[in-house]
C-alpha positions in Angstrom: 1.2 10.3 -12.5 -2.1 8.4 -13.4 -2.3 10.1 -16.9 0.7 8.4 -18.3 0.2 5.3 -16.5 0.2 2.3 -18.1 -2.4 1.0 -15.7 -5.4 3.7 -17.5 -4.2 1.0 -20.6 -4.6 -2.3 -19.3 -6.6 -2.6 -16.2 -10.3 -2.6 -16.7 -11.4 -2.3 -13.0 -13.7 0.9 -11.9 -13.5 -0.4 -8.1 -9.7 -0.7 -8.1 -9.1 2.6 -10.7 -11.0 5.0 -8.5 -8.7 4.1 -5.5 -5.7 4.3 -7.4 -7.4 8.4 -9.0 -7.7 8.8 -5.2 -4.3 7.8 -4.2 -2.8 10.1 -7.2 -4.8 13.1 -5.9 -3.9 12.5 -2.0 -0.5 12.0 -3.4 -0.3 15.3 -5.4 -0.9 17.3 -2.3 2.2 16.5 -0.3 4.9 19.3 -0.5 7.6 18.7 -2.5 6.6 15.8 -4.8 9.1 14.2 -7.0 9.3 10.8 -8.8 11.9 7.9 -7.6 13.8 6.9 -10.7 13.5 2.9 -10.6 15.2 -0.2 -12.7 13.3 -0.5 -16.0 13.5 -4.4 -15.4 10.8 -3.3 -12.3 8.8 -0.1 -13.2 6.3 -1.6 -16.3 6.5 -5.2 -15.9 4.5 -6.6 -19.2 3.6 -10.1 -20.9 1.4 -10.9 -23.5 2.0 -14.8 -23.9 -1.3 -16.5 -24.3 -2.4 -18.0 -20.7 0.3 -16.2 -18.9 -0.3 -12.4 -19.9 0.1 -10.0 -16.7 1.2 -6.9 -16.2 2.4 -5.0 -13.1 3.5 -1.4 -12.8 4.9 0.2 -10.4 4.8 4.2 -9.1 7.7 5.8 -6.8 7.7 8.9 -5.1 9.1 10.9 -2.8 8.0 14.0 -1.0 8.6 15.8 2.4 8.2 14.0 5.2 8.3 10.7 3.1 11.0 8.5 2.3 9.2 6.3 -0.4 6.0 6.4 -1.7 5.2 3.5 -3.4 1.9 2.2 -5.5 1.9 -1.2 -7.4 -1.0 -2.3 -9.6 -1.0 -5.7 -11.2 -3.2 -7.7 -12.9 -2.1 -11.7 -13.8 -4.4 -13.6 -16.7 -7.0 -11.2 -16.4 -8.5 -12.9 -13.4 -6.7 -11.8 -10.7 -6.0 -7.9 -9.7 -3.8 -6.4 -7.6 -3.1 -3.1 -5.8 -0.6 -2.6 -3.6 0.4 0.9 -2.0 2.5 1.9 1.1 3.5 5.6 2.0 6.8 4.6 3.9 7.9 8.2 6.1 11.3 9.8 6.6 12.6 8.5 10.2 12.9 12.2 11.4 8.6 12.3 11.1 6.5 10.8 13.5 4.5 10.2 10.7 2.7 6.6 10.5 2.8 4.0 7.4 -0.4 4.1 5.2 -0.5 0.7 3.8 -3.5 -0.8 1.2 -3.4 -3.8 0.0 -6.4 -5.2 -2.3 -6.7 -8.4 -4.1 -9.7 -9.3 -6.9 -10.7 -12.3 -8.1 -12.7 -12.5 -10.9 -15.4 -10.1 -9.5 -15.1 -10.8 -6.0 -12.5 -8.6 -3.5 -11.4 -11.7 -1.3 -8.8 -9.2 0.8 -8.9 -5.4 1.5 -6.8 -4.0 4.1 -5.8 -0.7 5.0 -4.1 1.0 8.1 -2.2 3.4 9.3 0.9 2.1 11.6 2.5 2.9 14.5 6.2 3.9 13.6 6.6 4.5 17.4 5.6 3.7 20.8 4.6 7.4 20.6 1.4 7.1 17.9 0.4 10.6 17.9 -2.6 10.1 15.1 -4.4 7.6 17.0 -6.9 9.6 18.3 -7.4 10.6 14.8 -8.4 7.6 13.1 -12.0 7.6 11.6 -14.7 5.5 14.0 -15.6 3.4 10.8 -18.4 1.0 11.0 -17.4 -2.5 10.6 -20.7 -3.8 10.7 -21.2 -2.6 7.0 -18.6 -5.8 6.1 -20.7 -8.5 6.1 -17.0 -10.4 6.9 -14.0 -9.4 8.6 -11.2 -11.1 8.5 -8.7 -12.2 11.2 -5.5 -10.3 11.3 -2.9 -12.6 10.2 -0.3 -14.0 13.3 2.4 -11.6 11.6 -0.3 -8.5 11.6 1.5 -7.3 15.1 2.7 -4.2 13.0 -0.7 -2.8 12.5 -2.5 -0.8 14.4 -6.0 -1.3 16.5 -7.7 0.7 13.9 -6.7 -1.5 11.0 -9.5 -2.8 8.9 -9.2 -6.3 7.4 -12.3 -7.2 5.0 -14.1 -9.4 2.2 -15.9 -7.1 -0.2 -19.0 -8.8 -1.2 -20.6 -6.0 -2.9 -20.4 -2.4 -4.6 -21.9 -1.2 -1.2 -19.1 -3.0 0.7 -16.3 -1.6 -1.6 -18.1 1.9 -1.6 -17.7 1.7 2.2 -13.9 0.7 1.9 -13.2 3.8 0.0 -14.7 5.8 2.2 -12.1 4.5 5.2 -9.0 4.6 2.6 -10.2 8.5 1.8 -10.5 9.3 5.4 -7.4 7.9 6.3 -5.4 9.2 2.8 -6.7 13.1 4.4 -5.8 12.2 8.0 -2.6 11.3 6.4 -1.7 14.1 4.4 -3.2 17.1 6.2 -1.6 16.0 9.2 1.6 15.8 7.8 2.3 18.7 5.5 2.8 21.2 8.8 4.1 18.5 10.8 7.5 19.2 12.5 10.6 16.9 12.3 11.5 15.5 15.6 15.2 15.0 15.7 15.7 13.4 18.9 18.3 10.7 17.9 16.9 8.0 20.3 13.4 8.8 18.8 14.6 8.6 15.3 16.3 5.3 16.2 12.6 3.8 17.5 11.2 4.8 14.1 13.7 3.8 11.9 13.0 -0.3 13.8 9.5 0.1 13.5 9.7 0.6 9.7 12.4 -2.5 9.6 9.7 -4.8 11.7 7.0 -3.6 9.1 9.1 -4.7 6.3 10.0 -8.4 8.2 6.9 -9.2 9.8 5.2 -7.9 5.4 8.0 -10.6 4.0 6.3 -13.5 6.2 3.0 -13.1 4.1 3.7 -16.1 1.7 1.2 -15.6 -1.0 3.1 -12.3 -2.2 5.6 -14.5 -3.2 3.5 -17.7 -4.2 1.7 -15.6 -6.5 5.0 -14.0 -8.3 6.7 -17.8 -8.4 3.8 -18.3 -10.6 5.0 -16.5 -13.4 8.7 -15.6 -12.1 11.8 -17.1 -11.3 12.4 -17.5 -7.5 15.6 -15.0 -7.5 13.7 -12.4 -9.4 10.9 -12.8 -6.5 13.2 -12.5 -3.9 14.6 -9.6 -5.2 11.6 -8.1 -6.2 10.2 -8.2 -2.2 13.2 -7.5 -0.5 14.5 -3.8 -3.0 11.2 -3.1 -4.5 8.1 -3.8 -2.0 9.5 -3.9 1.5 13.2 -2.5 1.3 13.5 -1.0 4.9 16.0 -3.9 6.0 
């Protein structure tokens, strides 16, 4: 949890900490929490050389419903901030993938992104979904050409402001509660075909995530290509 986090050490970002408190308390709430025991080479991932200090740590859970629930938060030569979280379910849910994905530069948020996805033809929280106004972003920006996964509700921004990120909290909160209230008395649905659909949906997410290029351009920076390669493919989008 956030209280032995290594993140409450390093990072020094109010915007970025108060989604990751949020994320922790939305977390806590699903029934039957436990922690994912992960590689030590991938859970605290820490350098101190002079021009090249980073850190990125990495939180794994599991709970009912969910398969994996994953929250990364890095931070590369004190410039650049990261924060990366997807709540991937358990096939036998018709439960949809939260993904967040944020990236900071210096002071400016030049990417926020959050959705809930379809794991099914079948969406059953679509109706669900927050009407957000997107006219409070003074830019949003195009879903990339591998963006098929998300969903029409998906919002894609530049944060310009503290009244532009106060706004994107409000749609990550709403959709965290949607998530998680919706989910705890949810019923499985064991309908093998259904569970098949499901299971390819969460493979796709993974596939059409890998084709974003700057997760891996930004990781050569300061990693071997192997390591980055397997650092995607067991760690960020694993589903393959």
């Amino acid at each position: 949890m956030l209280t032995d986090s290594l993140t409450t050490i390093k990072l020094n970002d109010p915007f970025i900490l108060s989604l990751v408190k949020n994320i922790d308390k939305k977390r806590s709430l699903l029934n039957k929490l436990e922690c994912i025991n992960i590689s030590p080479d991938f859970s605290n991932i820490v350098s101190d050389n002079q021009g090249r200090d980073f850190y990125i740590e990495n939180q794994f859970h599991k709970a009912e419903g969910f398969r994996k629930l994953h929250v990364e938060i890095a931070q590369f030569s004190g410039s650049l901030k990261i924060l990366h979280c997807v709540f991937f379910p358990d096939p036998i849910y018709n439960i949809p993938i939260f993904g967040l994905d944020l990236v900071k530069v210096n002071e400016l948020v030049s990417a926020a992104i959050v959705d809930l996805s379809p794991v099914s033809t079948k969406n059953i929280f679509e109706g669900k979904h927050i009407n957000f106004n997107k006219e409070g972003f003074s830019k949003i920006r195009k879903i990339p050409e591998w963006g098929s996964i998300f969903s029409e509700n998906v919002l894609f921004a530049t944060l310009n402001d503290e009244n532009e990120q106060k706004l994107f909290y409000k749609v990550v909160d709403k959709y965290l509660t949607i998530l998680v209230e919706s989910s705890i008395n949810l019923l499985p649905d064991l309908i093998n075909e259904r569970i098949e659909e499901r299971i390819n949906f969460q493979k796709n997410y993974c596939k059409q995530q890998m084709k974003n290029e700057k997760t891996s351009l930004v990781l050569q920076k300061y990693f071997d290509k192997s390591w980055v390669e397997k650092y995607i493919k067991e760690i960020l989008f694993d589903f393959q």
